[in-house]
C-alpha positions in Angstrom: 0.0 0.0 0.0 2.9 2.2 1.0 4.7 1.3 -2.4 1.5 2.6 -4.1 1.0 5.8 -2.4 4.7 6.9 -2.9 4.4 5.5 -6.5 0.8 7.8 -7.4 3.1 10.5 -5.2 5.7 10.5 -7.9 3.2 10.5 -10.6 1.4 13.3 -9.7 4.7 14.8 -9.2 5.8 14.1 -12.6 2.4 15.6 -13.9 2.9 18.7 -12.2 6.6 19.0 -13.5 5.6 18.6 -16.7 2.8 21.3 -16.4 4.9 23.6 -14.6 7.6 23.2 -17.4 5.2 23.8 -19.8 6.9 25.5 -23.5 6.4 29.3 -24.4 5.2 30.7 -27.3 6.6 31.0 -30.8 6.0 33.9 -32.3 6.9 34.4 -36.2 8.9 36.2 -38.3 7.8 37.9 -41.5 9.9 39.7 -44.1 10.0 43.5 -44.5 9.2 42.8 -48.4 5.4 43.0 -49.4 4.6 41.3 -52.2 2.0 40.4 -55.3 0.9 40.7 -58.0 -2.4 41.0 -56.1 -1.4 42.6 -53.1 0.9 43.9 -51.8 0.7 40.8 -49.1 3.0 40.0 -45.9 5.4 36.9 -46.4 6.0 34.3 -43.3 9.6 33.7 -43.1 10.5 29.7 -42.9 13.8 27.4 -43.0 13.2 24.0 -44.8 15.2 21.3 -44.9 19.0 20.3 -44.3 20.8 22.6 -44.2 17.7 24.7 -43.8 17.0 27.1 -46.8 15.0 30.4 -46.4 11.3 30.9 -47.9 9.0 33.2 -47.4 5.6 32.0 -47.8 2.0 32.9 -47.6 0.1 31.5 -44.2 -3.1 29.9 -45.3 -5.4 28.7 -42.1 -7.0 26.1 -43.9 -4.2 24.4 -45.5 -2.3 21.1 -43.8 0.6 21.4 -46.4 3.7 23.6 -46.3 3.7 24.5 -50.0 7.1 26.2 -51.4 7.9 26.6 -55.1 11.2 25.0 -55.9 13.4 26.8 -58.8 11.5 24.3 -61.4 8.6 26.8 -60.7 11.1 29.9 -62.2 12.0 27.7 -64.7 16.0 29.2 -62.9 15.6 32.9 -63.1 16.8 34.2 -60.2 14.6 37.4 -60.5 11.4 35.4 -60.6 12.6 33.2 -57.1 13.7 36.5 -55.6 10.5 38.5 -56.5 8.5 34.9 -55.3 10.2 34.8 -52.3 13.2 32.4 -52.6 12.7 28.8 -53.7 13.6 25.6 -51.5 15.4 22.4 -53.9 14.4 19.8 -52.6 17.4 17.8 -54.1 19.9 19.7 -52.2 18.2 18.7 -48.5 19.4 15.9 -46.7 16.4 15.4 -44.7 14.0 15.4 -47.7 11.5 12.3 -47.5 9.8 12.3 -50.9 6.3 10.4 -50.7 6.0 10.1 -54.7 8.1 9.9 -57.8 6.1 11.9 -59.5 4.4 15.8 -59.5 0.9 15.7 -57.9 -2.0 18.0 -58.2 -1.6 19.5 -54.8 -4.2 22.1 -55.0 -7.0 20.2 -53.5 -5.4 20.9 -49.9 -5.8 24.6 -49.7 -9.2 24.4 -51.4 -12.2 25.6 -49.5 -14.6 24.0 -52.7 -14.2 27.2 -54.9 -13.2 25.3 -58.1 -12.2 27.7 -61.2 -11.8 26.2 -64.4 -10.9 23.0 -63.1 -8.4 24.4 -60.4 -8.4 25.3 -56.7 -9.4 29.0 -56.7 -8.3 28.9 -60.3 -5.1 28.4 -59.3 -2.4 25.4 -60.7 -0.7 24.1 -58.3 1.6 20.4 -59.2 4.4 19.5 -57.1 6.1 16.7 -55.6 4.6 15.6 -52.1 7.3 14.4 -49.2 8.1 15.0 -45.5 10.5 17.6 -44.0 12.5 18.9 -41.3 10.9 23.0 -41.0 12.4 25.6 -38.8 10.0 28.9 -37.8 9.4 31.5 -35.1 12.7 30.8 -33.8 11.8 27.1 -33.2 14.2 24.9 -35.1 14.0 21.3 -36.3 10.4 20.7 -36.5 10.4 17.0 -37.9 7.8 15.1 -39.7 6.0 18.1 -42.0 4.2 17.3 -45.0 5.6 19.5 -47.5 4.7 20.0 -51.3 7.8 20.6 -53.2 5.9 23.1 -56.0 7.5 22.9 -59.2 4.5 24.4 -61.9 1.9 26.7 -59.9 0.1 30.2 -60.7 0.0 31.7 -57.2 3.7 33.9 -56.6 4.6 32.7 -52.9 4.3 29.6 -52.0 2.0 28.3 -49.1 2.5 28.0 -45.2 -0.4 25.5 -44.4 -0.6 25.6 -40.8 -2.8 22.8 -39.4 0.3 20.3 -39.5 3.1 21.7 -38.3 0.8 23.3 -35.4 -0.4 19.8 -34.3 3.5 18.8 -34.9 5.1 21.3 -32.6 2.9 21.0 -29.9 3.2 17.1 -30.4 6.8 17.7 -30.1 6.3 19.5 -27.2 8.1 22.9 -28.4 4.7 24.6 -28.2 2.2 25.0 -24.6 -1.0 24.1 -27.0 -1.9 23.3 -30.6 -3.0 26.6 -30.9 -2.3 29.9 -33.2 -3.1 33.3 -33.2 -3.2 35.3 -36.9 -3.6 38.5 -38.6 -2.2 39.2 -42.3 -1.4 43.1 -41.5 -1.7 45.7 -44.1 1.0 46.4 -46.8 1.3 49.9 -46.2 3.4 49.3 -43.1 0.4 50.8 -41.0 -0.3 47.2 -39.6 2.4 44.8 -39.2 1.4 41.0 -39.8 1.4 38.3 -36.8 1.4 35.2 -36.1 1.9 33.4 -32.6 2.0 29.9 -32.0 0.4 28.2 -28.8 -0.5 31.6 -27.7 -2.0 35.2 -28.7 -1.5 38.7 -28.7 -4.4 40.3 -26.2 -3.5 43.8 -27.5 -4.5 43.0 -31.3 -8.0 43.2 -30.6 -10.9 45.1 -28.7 -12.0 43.8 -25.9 -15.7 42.7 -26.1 -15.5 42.1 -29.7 -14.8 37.8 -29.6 -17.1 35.9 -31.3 -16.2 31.8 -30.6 -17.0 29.3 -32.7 -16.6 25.2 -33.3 -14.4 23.8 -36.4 -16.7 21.8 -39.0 -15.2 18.7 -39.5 -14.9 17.7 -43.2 -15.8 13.3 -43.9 -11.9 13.7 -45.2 -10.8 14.5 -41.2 -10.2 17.9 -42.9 -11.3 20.7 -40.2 -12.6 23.8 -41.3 -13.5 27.3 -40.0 -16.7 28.3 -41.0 -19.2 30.6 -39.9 -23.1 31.7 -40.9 -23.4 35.1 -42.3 -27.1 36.2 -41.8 -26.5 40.1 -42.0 -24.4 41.9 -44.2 -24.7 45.9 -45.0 -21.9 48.2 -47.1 -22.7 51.4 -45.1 -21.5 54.9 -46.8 -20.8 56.8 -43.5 -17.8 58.3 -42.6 -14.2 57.4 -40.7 -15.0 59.0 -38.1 -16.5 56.1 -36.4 -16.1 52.7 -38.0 -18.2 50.5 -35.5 -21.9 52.8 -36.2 -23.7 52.4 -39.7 -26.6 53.4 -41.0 -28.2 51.5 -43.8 -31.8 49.8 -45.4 -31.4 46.6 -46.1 -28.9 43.6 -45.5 -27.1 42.3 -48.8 -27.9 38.8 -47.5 -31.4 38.0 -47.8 -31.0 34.3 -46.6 -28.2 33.2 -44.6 -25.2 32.0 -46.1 -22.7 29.7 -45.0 -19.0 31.0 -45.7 -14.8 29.5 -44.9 -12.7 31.3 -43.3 -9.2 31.0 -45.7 -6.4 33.3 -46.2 -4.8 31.3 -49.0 -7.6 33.0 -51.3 -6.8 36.9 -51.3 -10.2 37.6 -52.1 -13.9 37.1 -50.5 -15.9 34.3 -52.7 -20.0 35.6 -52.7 -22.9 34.9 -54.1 -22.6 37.6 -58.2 -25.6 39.3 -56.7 -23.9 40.4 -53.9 -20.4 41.1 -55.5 -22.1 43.4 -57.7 -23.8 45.3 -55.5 -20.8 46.1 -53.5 -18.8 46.9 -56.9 -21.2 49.2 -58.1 -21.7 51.0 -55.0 -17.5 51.6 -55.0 -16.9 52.2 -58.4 -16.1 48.8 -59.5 -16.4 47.3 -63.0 -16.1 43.7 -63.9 -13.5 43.1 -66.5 -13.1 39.6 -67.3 -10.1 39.7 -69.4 -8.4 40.7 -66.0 -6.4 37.7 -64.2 -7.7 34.9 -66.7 -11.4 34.9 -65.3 -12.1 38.3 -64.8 -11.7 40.8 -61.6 -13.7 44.2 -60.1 -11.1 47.1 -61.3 -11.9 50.3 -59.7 -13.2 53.3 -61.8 -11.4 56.3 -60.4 -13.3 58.2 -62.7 -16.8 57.3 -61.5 -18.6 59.0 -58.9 -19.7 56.1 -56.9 -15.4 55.7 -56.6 -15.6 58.5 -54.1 -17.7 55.9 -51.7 -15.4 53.9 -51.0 -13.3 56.1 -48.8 -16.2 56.4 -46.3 -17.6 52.2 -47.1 -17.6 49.7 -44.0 -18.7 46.4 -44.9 -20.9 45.0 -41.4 -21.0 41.7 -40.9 -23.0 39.4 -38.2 -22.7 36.3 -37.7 -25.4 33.4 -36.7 -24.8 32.2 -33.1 -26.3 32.0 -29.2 -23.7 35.0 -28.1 -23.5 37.4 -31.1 -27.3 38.7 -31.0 -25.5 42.6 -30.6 -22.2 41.9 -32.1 -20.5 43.3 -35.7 -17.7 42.5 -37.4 -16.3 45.6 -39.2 -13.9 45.7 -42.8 -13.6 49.5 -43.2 -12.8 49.0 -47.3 -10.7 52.3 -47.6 -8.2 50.9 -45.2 -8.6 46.8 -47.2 -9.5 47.0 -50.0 -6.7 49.0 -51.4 -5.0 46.6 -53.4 -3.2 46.1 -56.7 -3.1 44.0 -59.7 0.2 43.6 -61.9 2.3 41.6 -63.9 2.1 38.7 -64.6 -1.6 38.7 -64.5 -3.3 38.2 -67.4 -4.3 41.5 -68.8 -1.8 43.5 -67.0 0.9 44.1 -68.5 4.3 46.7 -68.2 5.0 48.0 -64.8 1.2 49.1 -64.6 -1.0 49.2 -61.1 -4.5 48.2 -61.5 -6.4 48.9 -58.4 -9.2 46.1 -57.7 -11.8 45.2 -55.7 -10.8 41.5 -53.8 -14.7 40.0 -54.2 -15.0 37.4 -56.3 -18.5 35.9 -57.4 -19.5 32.4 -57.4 -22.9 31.2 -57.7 -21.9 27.8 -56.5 -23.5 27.1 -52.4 -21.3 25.9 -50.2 -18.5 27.5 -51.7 -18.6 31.1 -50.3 -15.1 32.4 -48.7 -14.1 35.0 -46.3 -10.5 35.6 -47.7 -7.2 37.4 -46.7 -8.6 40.6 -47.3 -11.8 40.0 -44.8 -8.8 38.9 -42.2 -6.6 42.2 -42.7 -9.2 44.0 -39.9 -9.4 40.6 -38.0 -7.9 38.7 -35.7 -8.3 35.1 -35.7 -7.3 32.5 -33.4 -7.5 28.9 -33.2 -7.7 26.0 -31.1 -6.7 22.2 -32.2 -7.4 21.1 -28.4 -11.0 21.6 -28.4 -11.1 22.1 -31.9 -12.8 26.0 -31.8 -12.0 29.3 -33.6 -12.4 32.8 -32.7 -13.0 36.1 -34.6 -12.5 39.3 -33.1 -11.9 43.0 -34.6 -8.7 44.3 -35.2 -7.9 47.2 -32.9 -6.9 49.9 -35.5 -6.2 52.9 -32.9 -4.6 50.9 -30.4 -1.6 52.1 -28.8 -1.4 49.4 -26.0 2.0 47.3 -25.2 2.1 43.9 -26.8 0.8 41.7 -25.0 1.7 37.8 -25.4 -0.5 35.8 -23.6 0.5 31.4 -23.2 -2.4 28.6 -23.7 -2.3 25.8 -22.1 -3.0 22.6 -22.9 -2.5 18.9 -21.5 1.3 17.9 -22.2 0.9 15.2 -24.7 2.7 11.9 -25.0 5.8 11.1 -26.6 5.3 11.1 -30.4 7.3 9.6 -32.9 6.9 10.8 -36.6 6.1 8.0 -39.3 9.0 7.5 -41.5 7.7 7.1 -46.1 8.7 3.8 -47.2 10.7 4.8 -49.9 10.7 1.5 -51.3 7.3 1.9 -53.6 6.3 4.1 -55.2 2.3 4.3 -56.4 0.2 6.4 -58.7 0.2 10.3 -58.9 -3.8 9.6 -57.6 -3.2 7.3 -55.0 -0.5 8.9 -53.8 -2.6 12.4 -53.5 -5.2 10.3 -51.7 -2.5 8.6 -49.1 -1.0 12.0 -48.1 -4.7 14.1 -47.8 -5.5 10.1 -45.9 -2.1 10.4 -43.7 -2.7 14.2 -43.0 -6.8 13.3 -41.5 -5.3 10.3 -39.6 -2.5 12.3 -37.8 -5.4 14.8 -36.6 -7.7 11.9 -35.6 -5.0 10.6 -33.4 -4.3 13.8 -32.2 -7.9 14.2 -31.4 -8.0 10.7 -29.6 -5.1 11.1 -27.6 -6.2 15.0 -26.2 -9.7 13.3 -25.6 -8.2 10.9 -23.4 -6.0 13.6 -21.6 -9.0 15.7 -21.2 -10.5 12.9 -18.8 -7.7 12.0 -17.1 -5.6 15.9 -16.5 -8.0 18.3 -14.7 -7.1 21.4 -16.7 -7.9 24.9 -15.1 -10.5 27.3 -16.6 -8.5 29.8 -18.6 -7.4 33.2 -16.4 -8.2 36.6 -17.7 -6.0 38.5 -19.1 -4.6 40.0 -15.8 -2.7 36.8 -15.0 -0.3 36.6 -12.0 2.8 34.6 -14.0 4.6 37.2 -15.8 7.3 35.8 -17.8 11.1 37.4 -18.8 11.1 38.9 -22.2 13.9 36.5 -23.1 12.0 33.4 -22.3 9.9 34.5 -25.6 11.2 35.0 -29.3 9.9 38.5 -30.2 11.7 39.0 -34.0 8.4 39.3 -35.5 9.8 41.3 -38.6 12.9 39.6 -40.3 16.4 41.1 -40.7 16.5 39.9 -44.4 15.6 42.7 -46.8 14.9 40.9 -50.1 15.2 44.6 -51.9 14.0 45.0 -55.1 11.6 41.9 -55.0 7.9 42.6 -54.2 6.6 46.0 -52.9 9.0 47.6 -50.7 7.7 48.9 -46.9 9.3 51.7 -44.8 12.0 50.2 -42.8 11.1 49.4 -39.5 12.6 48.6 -36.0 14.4 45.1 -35.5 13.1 43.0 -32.5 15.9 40.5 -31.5 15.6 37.4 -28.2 17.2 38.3 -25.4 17.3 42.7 -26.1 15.2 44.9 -24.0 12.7 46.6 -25.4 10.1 49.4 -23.8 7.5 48.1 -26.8 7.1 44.7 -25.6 5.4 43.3 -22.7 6.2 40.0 -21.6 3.8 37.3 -22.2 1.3 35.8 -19.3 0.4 32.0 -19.0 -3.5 30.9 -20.0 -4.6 27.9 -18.9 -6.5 25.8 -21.6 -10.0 25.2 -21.3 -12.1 21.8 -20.3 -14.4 21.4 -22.7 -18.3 21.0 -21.1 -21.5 19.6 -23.0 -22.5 22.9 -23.1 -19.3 25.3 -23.1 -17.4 23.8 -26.5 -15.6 27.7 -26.7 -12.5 28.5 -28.2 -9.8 29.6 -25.5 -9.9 32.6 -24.3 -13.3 33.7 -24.2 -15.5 36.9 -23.8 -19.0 37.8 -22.8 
């Protein structure tokens, strides 16, 4: 009986180690260069591979895949891989763990069901499929990453898919919590982008503003952020004060279900409501713009003068959001510029366009990167929840890092590709999309199990007692590298190094994760 006692003794000991050991934050860099051609759009800044090579990459919330182009996709030219943000060879990495022999379609993986003639958001994307080592937000050697080595694709950056590698650092315990906290910034330096992993940023939003939702899970294992629009107005009403509007009648007669994806720059509606916004900002449809067709801005047009005073209101369906908005004020969003090399732009021209798309195709609606520029969205793999809340335009509060918790997982050892066969370019798309479902099915299993045996505190307010050193944080959230010439160029800005003192960051507070309940299935945090 003794033995026993001292044994559970030790065990509860160890549990306790482990929680009070728990890992910080990771919080990313991205690369002073904006680029396009339909931007200008922040970079994240990633190593792959070994020795790792340097990629900047575009995050998209719904992908699982870490997508970079590879110099086949520059055909060589140095210019295009510098003005794409580098390239990663996948030949010249000695951790490279190639699932196929052959290039893949891997386009289904950031697609949210908008097909365009034939392709993911119209865009090609074909690409070898393997597994990696990947370095980011100052966290290095993150093993076991599905990564798409892109050699033919339309889209300029590659893709930063963050489901996996989430799931993988936390798995690895480098990470407190499968969890991420994102907004895409604007390219006019005004906003700069973010992106923190198993953790947040509490002075990125206004307070009240959090609207929590559960993931949709997809019959592939896929999850997905989605949410209901049932009220959408374009109010005409001034700066002054974005959050009050005055309007007739909602653009959305019946509700419509939409995804939440920044791979897609652009918000995927309904023609009927793509048009109406377009005409009431000066917009024209010209469909021998990008291959099939865009909204260019009329500067000439007197319904052009709108747009510096348009908010776009959206409410979402749900028990909690009865009195709460979501605001896109389209004078500071919208702004944003087509060039070369898409079709029908040619030279060194600018065309200013308007990023809504229309699809007349239900369950295919998307709220894209430019809906997310005045958001901030966060997400939760643990209880498998999202949150929305508004950007905080005027703040001038401290950075704030705040650590979620979550039950320290077991020890987890990646699945090594038999490299011995090698199957068809279909089956082999199927296995990885199949591989990619199973790893978050286990993952769901195993937190489900930790969930009954760990009691896990409620999560704290923000005024929580555990303050941490700034050095116990990595805080370079803009890179060092200066890619020059390549994309559109932003106003230098200051350096943030580990380990330096700064009087513009605060250090970052522990959260406790959340125990799911029957009826509180919230994303962590929460607000009233």
């Amino acid at each position: 009986m003794r033995a026993r006692s001292v044994a559970a003794t030790s065990l509860m000991a160890i549990v306790a180690a482990a929680q009070k050991t728990m890992p910080n934050i990771a919080v990313a860099q991205f690369g002073q260069t904006w680029y396009g051609p339909n931007g200008p759009w922040s970079a994240i800044e990633v190593s792959i591979g070994t020795p790792p090579q340097k990629v900047y990459l575009t995050v998209a919330t719904l992908s699982d895949m870490i997508l970079p182009i590879t110099p086949d996709a520059c055909n060589g030219i140095k210019a295009c891989i510098d003005g794409r943000g580098y390239a990663y060879n996948d030949s010249a990495s000695s951790t490279w763990q190639p699932l196929s022999d052959r290039d893949i379609d891997l386009g289904d993986d950031m697609s949210a069901g908008v097909i365009v003639n034939g392709e993911a958001y119209g865009q090609q994307i074909r690409g070898l499929p393997g597994m990696e080592t990947v370095s980011v937000g100052g966290i290095p050697d993150v093993k076991g990453i599905y990564v798409g080595a892109v050699s033919t694709t339309t889209i300029n950056n590659g893709l930063f898919g963050l489901r996996n590698i989430t799931l993988q650092m936390y798995l690895q315990r480098v990470i407190p919590s499968p969890f991420w906290a994102y907004n895409t910034g604007y390219g006019n330096g005004y906003r700069l982008p973010q992106l923190v992993f198993g953790g947040y940023d509490q002075s990125k939003y206004i307070p009240g503003t959090m609207q929590n939702y559960s993931m949709k899970l997809l019959p592939s294992g896929m999850s997905t952020m989605g949410v209901t629009i049932d009220q959408m107005f374009l109010n005409i009403t001034g700066p002054q004060n974005r959050q009050t509007f005055k309007t007739n009648s909602s653009l959305v007669n019946d509700p419509i279900d939409v995804i939440i994806d920044s791979s897609t720059p652009f918000c995927w509606f309904p023609k009927n409501i793509t048009d109406q916004i377009a005409q009431s900002v000066g917009a024209v449809w010209n469909a021998t713009i990008g291959g099939s067709g865009a909204y260019i801005y009329n500067v000439t047009s007197p319904a052009y003068k709108n747009l510096q005073n348009a908010t776009l209101a959206f409410h979402f369906s749900g028990p909690m959001n009865e009195n709460k908005w979501l605001f896109n004020s389209m004078s500071l969003s919208q702004i944003l510029y087509l060039a070369a090399p898409t079709a029908g732009v040619s030279g060194s021209s600018m065309v200013p366009y308007l990023p809504f798309m229309p699809i007349d195709k239900p369950n295919s609606y998307v709220l894209g990167r430019s809906f997310l520029q005045q958001m901030y969205l966060m997400a939760n793999y643990h209880n498998m929840t999202f949150s929305l809340s508004q950007l905080d335009l005027d703040s001038t509060t401290l950075t704030q890092y705040v650590k979620v918790g979550a039950p320290t997982p077991p020890a987890f050892t990646t699945n090594e590709p038999d490299k011995s066969n090698k199957l068809s370019g279909g089956a082999i798309a199927g296995i990885v999309i199949g591989v990619i479902a199973a790893v978050a099915i286990i993952l769901g299993t195993v937190l489900w199990k930790l969930r009954r045996k760990i009691k896990v505190t409620p999560p704290i307010p923000p005024e929580a007692e555990n303050i941490y050193p700034q050095t116990s944080a990595y805080y370079a959230e803009i890179s060092g590298d200066n890619l020059g010439k390549a994309g559109v160029q932003v106003p230098p800005v200051e350096i943030y190094t580990p380990g330096r003192t700064s009087e513009f960051y605060s250090p970052p507070m522990e959260v406790q994760g959340d125990e799911p309940s029957p009826t509180n299935t919230k994303s962590v945090p929460q607000e009233q």
